[in-house]
C-alpha atoms as one frame of an Amber mdcrd trajectory, in Angstrom:
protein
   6.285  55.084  12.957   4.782  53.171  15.780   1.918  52.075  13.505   4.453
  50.832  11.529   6.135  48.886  14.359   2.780  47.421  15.124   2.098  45.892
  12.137   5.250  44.565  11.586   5.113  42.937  15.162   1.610  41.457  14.112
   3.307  39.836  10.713   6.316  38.329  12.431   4.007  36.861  15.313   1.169
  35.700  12.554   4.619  34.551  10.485   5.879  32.375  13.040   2.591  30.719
  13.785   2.754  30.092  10.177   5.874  28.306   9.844   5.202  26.628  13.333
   1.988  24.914  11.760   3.681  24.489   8.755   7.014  22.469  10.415   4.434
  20.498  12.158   2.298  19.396   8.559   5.702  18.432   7.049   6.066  16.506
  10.443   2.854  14.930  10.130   3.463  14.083   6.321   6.990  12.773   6.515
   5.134   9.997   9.354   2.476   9.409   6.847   4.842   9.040   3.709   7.185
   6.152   5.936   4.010   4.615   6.975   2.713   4.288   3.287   6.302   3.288
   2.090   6.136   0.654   4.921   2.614  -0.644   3.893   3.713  -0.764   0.528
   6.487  -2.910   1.083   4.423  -4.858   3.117   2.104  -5.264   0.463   4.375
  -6.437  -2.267   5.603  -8.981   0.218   1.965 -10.553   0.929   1.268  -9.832
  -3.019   4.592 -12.293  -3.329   3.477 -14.922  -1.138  -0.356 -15.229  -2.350
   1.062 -15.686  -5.952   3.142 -17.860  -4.693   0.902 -19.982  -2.646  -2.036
 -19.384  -5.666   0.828 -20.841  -7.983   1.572 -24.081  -6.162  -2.211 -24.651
  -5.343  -2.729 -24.475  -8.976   0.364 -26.854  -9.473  -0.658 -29.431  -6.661
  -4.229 -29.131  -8.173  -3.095 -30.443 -11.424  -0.393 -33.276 -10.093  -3.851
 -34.606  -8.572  -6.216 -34.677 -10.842  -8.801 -31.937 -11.339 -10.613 -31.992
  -8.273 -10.322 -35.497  -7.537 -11.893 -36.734 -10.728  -9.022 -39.062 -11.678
  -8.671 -38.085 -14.874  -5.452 -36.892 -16.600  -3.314 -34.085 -16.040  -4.932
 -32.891 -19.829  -8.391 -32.000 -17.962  -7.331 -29.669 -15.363  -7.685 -26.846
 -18.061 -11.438 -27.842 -18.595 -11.976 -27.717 -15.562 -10.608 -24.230 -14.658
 -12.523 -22.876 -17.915 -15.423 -23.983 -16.347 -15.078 -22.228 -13.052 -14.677
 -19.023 -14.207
């Protein structure tokens, strides 16, 4: 019976240092998951801004000219073709 005892003391103690590493992974992933959701949102904000800033570039681009070449509004097109 003492064996028994023994063994059973050895599986709580190896239990709780299971659910102690355990509580402190979920711990360690519930940080991780805010700091992801937080970069994410982060992201999407910059993401919003470059297209935004890309967008009006491209629109003060073509109120110009195409690259200063004076010609009409109709050439910016051309001239985008031929940078990519």
């Amino acid at each position: 019976m003492s064996a028994c005892r023994e063994k059973h003391a050895e599986f709580t103690s190896a239990l709780s240092e299971t659910e102690a590493q355990h509580a402190a992974g979920v711990k360690e992933h519930e940080a991780i998951s805010k700091e992801l959701e937080r970069a994410n949102k982060d992201f999407k904000e910059f993401e919003r801004k470059d297209i935004k800033a890309r967008e009006d570039l491209k629109h003060a681009k073509v109120r110009r000219g195409c690259r200063g070449c004076r010609h009409s509004v109709l050439c910016f097109p051309l001239h985008l073709q031929a940078r990519i």
